[in-house]
C-alpha positions as CSV (number, residue, x, y, z in Angstrom):
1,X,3.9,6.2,-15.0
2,X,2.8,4.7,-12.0
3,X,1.7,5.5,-8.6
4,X,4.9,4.3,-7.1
5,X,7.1,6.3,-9.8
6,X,5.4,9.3,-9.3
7,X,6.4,9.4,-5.4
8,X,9.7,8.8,-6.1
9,X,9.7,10.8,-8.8
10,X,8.8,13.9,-6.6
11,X,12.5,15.4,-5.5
12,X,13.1,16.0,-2.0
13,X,15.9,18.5,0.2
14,X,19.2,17.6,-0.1
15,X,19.3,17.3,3.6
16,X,16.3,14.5,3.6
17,X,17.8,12.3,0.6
18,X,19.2,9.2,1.3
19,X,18.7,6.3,4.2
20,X,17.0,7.4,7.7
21,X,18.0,6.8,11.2
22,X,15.9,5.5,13.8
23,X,15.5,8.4,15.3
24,X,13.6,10.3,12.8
25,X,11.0,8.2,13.3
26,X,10.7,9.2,16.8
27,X,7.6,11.4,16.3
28,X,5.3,10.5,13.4
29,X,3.3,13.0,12.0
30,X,0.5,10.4,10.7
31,X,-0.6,7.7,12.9
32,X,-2.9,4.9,12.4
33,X,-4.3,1.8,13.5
34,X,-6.5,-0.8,12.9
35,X,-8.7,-1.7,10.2
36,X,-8.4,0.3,6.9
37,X,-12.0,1.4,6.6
38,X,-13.7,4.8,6.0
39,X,-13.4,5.7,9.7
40,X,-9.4,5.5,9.2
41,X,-9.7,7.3,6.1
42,X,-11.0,10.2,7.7
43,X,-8.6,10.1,10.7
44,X,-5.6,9.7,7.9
45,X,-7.3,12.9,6.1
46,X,-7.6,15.1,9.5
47,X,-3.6,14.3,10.4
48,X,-2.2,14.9,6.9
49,X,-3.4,17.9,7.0
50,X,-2.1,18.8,10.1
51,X,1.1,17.2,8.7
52,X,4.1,19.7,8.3
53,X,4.7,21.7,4.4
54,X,8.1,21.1,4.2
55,X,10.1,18.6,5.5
56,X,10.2,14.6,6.7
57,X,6.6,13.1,7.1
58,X,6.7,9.7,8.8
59,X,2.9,7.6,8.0
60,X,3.1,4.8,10.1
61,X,0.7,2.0,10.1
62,X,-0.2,-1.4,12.0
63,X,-3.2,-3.0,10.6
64,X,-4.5,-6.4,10.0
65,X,-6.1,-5.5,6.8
66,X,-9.6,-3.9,5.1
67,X,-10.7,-2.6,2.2
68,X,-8.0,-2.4,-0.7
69,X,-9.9,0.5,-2.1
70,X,-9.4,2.5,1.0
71,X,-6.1,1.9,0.9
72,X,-5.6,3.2,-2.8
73,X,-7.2,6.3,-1.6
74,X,-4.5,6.9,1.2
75,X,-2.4,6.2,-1.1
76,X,-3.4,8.4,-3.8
77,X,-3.2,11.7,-1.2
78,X,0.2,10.8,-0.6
79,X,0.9,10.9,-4.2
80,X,-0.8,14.3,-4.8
81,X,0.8,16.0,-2.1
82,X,4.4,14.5,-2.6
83,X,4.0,16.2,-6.3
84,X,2.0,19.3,-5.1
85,X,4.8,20.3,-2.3
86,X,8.1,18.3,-3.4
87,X,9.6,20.3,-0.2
88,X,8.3,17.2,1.7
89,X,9.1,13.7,1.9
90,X,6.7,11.1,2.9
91,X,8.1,7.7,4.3
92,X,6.0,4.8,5.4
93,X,6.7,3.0,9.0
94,X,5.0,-0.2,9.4
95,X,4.8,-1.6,12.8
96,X,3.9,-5.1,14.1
97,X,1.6,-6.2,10.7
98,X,1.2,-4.9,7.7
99,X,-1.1,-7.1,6.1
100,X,-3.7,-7.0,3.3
101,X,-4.7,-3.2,2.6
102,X,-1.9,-2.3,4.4
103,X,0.6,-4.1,2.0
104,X,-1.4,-2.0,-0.5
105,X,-0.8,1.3,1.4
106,X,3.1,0.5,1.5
107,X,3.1,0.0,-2.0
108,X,2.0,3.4,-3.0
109,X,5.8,4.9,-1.2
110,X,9.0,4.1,-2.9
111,X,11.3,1.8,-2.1
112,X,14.1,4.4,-0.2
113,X,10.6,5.6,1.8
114,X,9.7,2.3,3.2
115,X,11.0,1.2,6.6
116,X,9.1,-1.8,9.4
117,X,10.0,-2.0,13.4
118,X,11.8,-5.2,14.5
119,X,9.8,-8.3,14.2
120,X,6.9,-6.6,11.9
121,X,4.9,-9.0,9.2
122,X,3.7,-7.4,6.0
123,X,1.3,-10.3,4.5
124,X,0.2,-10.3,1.1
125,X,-3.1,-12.3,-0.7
126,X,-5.3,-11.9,-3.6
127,X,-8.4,-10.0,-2.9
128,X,-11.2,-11.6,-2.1
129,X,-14.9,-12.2,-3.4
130,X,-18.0,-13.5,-1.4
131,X,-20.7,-13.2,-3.9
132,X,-23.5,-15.3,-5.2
133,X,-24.6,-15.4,-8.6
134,X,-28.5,-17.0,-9.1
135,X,-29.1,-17.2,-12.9
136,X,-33.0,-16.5,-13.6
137,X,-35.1,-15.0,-16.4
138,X,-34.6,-14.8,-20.2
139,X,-31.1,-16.2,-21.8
140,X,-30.1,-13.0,-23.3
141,X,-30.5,-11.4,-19.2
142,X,-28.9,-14.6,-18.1
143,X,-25.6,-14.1,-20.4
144,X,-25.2,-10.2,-20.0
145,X,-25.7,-11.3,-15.4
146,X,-22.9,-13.6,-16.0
147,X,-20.8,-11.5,-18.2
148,X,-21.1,-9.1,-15.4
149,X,-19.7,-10.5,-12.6
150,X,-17.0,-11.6,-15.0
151,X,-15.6,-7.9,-15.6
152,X,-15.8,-7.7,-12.1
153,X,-13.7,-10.5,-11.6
154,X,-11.6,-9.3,-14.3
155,X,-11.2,-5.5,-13.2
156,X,-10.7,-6.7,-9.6
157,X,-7.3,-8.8,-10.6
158,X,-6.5,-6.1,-12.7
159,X,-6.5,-3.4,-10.0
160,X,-5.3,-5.8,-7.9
161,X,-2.0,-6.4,-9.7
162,X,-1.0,-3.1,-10.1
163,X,-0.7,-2.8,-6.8
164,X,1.3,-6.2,-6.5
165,X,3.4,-4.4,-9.8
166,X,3.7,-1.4,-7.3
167,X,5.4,-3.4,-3.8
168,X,7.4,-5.9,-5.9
169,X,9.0,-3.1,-8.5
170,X,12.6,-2.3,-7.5
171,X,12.7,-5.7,-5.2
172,X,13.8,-9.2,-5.9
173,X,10.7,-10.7,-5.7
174,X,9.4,-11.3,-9.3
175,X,5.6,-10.6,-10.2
176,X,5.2,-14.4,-10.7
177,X,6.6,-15.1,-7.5
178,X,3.9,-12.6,-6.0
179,X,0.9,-14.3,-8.1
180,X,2.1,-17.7,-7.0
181,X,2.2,-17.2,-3.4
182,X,-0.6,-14.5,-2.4
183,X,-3.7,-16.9,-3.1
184,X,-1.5,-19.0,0.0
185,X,-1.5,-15.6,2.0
186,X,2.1,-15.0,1.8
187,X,3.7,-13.4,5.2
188,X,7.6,-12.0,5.0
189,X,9.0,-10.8,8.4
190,X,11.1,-7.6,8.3
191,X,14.3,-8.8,7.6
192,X,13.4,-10.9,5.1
193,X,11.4,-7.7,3.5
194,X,14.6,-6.3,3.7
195,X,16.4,-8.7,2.2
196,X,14.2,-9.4,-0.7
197,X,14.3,-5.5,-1.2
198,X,10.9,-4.6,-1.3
199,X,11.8,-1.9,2.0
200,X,14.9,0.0,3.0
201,X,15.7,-0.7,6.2
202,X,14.3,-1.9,9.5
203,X,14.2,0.0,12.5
């Protein structure tokens, strides 16, 4: 199952099923901004667990990207604690841009738990590489430096495509739509997130 599933796996009150208005996003309990790095993580860490045990949790994020693996790790906590405590429901509000590792973030909440502001961007692109491979020394060391960076490469789309799997899945928008148009950075305003269906509503 994946990380997506399992969120909206976790059951929620009656009284917090279903679409959101506007103003119960009037007071998020998680705020952040900025570039998804370590320092965010830590500020994300600090609020959630401030954050309320029962009840609607609103994350809301404006970045202009970071460090996908960050993100995952956001994402992750929100997936522990929606199944540790199902008395709480986690919903993501992006606001202005969403880009990159924040695209990643979003992907981690279901569908129904995804909203953007008026005239946000989420942008979506393939992870990037700057590396520099220099080939010296025996063959056999030669093969096994190359082979390296390879898996690397390999694990890297990998990874990276599960996350793609996880904002696409309940949408529209196909996976080979996804893998044609990320390596062009591919931006979608809100209302044509919410038309595609990859959120619920915008606000």
């Amino acid at each position: 199952m994946s990380d997506s599933e399992l969120i909206q796996a976790s059951p929620a009150p009656t009284s917090l099923n279903g679409p959101l208005a506007a103003s119960a996003f009037d007071t998020p309990r998680i705020q952040l901004a900025g570039t998804v790095d370590y320092a965010m993580y830590d500020h994300f860490r600090q609020q959630m667990s401030r954050a309320p045990t029962a009840g609607l949790v609103v994350i809301e994020l404006s970045t202009l990207g970071g460090d996908p693996e960050v993100a995952r790790m956001m994402g992750e906590d929100v997936r522990f604690q929606s199944d540790l405590n199902t008395d709480r429901r986690f919903v993501f509000l992006g606001k202005t841009a969403i880009y990159s590792a924040g695209a990643t973030f979003m992907g981690f909440f279901a569908i129904p738990n995804r909203y953007l502001t008026r005239g946000a961007r989420v942008m979506i692109h393939e992870r990037k590489m700057d590396k520099t491979l220099h080939v010296e020394g025996p063959l056999t060391t030669c093969v096994a430096s190359v082979k390296a960076v390879l898996h690397e490469l390999e694990h890297s789309i990998a990874i990276q495509n599960e996350g793609f799997e996880n904002l696409v899945r309940g949408s529209d928008i196909s996976m080979d739509e996804v893998l044609k148009r990320a390596p062009e950075n591919w931006y979608l305003d809100a209302d044509e997130a919410k038309a595609r269906g990859i959120i619920q509503d915008v606000i």
